[in-house]
Structure formats: structure tokens, C-alpha cells
C-alpha positions as a Markdown table, in Angstrom:
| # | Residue | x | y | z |
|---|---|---|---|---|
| 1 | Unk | 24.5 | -105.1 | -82.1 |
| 2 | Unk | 22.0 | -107.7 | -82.6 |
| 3 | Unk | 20.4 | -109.0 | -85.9 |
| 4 | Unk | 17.0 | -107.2 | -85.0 |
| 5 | Unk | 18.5 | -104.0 | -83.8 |
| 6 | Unk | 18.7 | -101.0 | -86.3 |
| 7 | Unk | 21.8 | -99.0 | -87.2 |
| 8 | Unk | 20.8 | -95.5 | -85.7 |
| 9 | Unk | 21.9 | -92.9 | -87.8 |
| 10 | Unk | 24.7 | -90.7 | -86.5 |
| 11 | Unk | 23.8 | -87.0 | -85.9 |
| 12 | Unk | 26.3 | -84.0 | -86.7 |
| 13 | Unk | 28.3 | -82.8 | -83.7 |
| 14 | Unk | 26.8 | -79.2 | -83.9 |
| 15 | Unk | 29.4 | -77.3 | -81.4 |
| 16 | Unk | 31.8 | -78.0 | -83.9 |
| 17 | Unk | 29.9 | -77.0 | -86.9 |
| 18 | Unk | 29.2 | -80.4 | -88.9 |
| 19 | Unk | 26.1 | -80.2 | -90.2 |
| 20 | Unk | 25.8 | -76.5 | -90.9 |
| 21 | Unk | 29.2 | -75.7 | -92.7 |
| 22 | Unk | 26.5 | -74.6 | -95.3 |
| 23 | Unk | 24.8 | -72.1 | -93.8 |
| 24 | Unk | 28.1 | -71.0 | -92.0 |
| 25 | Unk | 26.7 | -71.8 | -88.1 |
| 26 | Unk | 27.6 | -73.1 | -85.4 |
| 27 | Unk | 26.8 | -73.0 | -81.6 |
| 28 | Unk | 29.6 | -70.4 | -80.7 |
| 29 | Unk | 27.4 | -68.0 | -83.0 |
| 30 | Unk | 24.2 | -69.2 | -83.4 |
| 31 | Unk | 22.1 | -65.9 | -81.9 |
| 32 | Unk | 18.5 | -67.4 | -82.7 |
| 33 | Unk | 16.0 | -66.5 | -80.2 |
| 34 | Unk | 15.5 | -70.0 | -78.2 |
| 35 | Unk | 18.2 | -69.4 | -75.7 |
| 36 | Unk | 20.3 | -72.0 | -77.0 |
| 37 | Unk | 22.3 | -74.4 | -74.7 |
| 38 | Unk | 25.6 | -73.5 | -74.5 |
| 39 | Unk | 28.0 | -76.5 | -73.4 |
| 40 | Unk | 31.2 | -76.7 | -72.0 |
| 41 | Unk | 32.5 | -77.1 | -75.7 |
| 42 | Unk | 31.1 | -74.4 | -76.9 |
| 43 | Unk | 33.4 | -71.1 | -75.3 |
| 44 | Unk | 31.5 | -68.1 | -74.7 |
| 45 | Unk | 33.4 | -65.0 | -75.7 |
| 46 | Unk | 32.7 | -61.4 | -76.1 |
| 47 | Unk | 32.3 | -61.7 | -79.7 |
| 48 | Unk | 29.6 | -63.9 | -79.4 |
| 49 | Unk | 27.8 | -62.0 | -76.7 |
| 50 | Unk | 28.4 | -58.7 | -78.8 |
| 51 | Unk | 26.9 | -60.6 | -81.6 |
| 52 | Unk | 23.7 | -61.6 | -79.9 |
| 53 | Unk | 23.6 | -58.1 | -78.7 |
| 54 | Unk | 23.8 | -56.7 | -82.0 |
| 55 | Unk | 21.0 | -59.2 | -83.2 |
| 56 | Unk | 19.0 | -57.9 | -80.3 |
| 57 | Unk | 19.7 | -54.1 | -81.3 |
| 58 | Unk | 19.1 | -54.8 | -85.3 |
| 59 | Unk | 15.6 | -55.1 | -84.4 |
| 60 | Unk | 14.5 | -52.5 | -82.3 |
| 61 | Unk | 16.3 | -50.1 | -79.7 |
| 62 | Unk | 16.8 | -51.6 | -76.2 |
| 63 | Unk | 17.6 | -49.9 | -72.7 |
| 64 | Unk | 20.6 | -51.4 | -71.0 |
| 65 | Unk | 18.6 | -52.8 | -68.5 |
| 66 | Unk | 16.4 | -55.0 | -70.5 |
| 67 | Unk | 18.9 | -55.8 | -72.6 |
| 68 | Unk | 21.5 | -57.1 | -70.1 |
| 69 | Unk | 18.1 | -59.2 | -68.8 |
| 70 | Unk | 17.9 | -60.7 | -72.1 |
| 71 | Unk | 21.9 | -61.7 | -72.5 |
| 72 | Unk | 21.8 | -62.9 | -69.0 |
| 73 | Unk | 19.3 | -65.6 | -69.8 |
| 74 | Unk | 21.2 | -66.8 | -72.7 |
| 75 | Unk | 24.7 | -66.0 | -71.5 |
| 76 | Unk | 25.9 | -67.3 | -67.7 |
| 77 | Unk | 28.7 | -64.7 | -67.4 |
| 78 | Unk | 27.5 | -61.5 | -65.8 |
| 79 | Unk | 31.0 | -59.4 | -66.0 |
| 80 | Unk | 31.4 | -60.5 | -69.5 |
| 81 | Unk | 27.5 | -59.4 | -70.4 |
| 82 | Unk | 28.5 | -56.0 | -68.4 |
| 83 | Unk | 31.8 | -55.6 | -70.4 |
| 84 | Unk | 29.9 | -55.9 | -73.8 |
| 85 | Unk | 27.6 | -53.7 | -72.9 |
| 86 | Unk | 29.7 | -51.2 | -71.7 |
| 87 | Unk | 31.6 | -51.3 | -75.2 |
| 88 | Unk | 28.3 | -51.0 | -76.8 |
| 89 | Unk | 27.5 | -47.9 | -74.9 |
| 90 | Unk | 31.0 | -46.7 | -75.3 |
| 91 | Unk | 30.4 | -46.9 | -79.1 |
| 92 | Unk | 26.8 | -45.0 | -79.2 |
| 93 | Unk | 25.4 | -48.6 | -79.9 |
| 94 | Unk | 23.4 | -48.8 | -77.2 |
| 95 | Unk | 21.7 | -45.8 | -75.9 |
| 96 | Unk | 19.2 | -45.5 | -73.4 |
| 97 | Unk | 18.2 | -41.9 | -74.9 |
| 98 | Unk | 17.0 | -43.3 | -77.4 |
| 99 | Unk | 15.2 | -46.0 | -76.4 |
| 100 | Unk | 13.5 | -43.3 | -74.5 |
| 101 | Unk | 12.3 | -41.5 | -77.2 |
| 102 | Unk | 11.2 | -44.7 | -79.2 |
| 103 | Unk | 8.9 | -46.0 | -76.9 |
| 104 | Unk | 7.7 | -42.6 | -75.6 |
| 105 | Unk | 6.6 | -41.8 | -79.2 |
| 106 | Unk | 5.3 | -45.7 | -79.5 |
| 107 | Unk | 3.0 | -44.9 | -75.9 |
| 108 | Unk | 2.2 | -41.7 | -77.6 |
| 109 | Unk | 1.0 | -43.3 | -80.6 |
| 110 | Unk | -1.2 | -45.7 | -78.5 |
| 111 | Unk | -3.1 | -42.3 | -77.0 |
| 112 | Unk | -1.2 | -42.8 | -73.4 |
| 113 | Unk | -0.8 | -40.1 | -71.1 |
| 114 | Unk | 2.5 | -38.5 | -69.5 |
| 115 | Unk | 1.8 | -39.9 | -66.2 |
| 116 | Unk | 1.7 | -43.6 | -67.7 |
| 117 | Unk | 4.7 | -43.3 | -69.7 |
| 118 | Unk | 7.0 | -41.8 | -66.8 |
| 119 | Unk | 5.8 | -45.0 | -65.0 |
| 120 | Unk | 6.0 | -47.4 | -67.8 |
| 121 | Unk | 9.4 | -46.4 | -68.5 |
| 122 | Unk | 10.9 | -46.1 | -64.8 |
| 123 | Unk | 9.5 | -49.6 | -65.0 |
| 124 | Unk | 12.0 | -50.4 | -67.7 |
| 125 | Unk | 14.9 | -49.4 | -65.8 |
| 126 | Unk | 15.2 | -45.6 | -67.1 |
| 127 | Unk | 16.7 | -42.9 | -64.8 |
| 128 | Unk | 13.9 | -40.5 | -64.0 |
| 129 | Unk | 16.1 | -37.6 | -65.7 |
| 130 | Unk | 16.7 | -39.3 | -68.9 |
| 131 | Unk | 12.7 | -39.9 | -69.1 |
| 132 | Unk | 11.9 | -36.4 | -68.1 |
| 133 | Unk | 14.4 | -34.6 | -70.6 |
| 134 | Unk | 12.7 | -36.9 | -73.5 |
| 135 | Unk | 9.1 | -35.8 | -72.6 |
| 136 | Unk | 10.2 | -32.2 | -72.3 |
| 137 | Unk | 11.9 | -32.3 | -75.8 |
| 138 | Unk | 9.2 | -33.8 | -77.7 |
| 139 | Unk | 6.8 | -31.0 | -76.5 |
| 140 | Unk | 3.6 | -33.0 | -77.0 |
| 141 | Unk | 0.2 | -31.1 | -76.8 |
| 142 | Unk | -1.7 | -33.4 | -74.4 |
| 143 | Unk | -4.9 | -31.7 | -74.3 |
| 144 | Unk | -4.9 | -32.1 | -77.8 |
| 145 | Unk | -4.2 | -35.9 | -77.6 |
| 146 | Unk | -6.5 | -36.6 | -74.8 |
| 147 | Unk | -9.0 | -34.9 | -77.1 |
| 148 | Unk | -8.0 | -37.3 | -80.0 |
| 149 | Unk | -8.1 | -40.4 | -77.3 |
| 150 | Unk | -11.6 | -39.5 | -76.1 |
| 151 | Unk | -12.8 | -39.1 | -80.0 |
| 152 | Unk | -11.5 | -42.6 | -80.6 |
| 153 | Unk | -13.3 | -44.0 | -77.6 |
| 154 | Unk | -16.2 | -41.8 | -77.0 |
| 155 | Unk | -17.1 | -40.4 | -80.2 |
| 156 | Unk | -18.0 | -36.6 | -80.5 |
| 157 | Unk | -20.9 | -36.9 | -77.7 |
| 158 | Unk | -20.6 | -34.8 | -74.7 |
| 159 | Unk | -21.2 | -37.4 | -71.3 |
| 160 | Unk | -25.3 | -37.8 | -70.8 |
| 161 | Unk | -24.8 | -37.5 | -66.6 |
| 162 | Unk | -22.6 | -37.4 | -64.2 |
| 163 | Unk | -21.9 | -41.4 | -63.9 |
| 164 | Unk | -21.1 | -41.1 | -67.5 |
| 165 | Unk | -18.6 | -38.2 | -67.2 |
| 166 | Unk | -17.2 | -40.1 | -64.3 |
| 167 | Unk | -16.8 | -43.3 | -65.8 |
| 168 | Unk | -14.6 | -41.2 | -68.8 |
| 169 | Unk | -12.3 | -39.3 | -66.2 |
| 170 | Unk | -11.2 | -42.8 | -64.5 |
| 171 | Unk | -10.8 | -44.0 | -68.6 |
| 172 | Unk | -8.3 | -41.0 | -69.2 |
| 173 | Unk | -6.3 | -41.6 | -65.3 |
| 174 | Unk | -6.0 | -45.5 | -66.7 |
| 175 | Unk | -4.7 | -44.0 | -69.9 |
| 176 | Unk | -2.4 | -41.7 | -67.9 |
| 177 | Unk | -3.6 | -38.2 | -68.2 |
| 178 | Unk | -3.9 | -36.0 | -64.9 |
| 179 | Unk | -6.8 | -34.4 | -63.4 |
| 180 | Unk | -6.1 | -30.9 | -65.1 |
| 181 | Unk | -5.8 | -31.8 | -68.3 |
| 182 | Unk | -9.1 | -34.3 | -68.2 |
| 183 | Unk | -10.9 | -31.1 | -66.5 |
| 184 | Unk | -9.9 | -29.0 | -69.2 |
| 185 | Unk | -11.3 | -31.2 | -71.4 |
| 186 | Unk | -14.5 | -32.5 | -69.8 |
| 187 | Unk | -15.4 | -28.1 | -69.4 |
């Protein structure tokens, strides 16, 4: 080192924990959401993927397929991704019927039709039974929330002409609601 050179400090080794003994982390557990690097040093094991995968879970219910997608970015190691998940599954943590039912009452909440949902929620991996047994048993009146959907939007006004009532109908398809329900409604 020279005379005009500057000591640089010396950072904490974080795969072995230095630096964060405090806070009780280190990179074999660290489950934050930035998809951490994990090195050579630090060993991936099934504890650590079930831990992310609980993190992951603690916040809102996930269907196996997204969450796999999720561990798979952050962890290299498909079989050992599959093998927690399977344990997960195994133990009732993980349950695609649920997830079902969470985000069909979320897309209910946001005044979407049946037709929507079915496709929103093959999109998300679901098995077309699973997502028609969980519309079937929350037996949801959708003339009545198409009627709420078109209050919201339209107010209490009945369409002016037939360009206006047309205009509404291709609203409520975008929203998901079939032809015979937005005729029962439009009558």
C-alpha cells in the first residue's frame, strides 16, 4: 500500500453470518423478497426452501403453480423446489382449493363475471374441476352482481339508444358475464 492510498474498510463475510449475528441472519435463511444470490458457500437445503415457502404462504394463499414459479427464481434446484412442495401439500399447507376460493371471492369482490374468473384462474395453473367445484359452492347470484356492477358504472339510468345499450353489453362480456345473464338484465 502506498502513502496516498486509503485503508479500505473490510466488509462482513455475510454467507457466514458476520455482520448480522444481531438480527440472527444469514444468507442460508435470509427469505427477503430480492431474490438473493445464493453462492456456492451458501448450501441450499429444504429447510431453507420450505422457509421461503412459508414466508411466501404467511402472506397470502398461493397455487402450486405460482408458487413453484416464484421458488424457482430464487432457488436453482427444481426436484428440491418439487419435494418441498409436495411436503407442503402433504401437510394441508399448501392448497390449491383454497387459493381458489380466495381469489374467486377477491374477482367477485372487484364485480367480475364467472366467465372471467374460470379464465383468470385456468391462467393461474388451476385444474378446470378444482375451479368449477369452487364457483358451484359459493353459489353467487350473478344477476344480482351484474346489477350491482352496472349501478357502480352506469348509475340507475336505463341506456338512452341502442349504441348505448350496446356499448354496456360489451362492458359486462369484458367484465365476464354471459349473454343471458346481461339480457336478463338489459329487459
Amino acid at each position: 500500500m502506498t502513502a496516498t492510498e486509503k485503508p479500505q474498510p473490510q466488509q462482513p463475510d455475510i454467507a457466514d453470518g458476520e455482520g448480522y449475528a444481531g438480527a440472527g441472519i444469514c444468507a442460508e435463511t435470509d427469505t427477503g423478497s430480492g431474490g438473493g444470490d445464493h453462492s456456492a458457500s451458501a448450501a441450499i437445503t429444504s429447510a431453507t426452501v420450505r422457509h421461503a415457502a412459508m414466508d411466501f404462504l404467511a402472506r397470502r394463499e398461493y397455487g402450486l403453480q405460482e408458487l413453484h414459479a416464484r421458488l424457482l427464481r430464487r432457488f436453482p434446484d427444481p426436484s428440491l423446489v418439487t419435494a418441498v412442495l409436495e411436503q407442503l401439500r402433504s401437510e394441508g399447507l399448501q392448497s390449491d382449493q383454497r387459493y381458489a376460493e380466495s381469489q374467486l371471492r377477491s374477482q367477485i369482490s372487484r364485480g367480475r363475471g364467472p366467465q372471467r374468473i374460470r379464465a383468470e384462474l385456468r391462467q393461474k395453473g388451476l385444474d378446470e374441476a378444482l375451479v368449477e367445484s369452487a364457483i358451484a359452492e359459493l353459489d353467487v347470484d350473478w344477476l344480482e352482481l351484474l346489477r350491482d356492477v352496472s349501478r357502480r358504472k352506469f348509475g340507475t339510468s336505463p341506456p338512452k339508444d341502442w349504441q348505448e345499450r350496446a356499448r354496456r353489453a360489451r362492458f359486462f362480456q369484458y367484465r365476464g358475464f354471459d349473454f343471458d345473464t346481461i339480457g336478463k338484465l338489459q329487459d
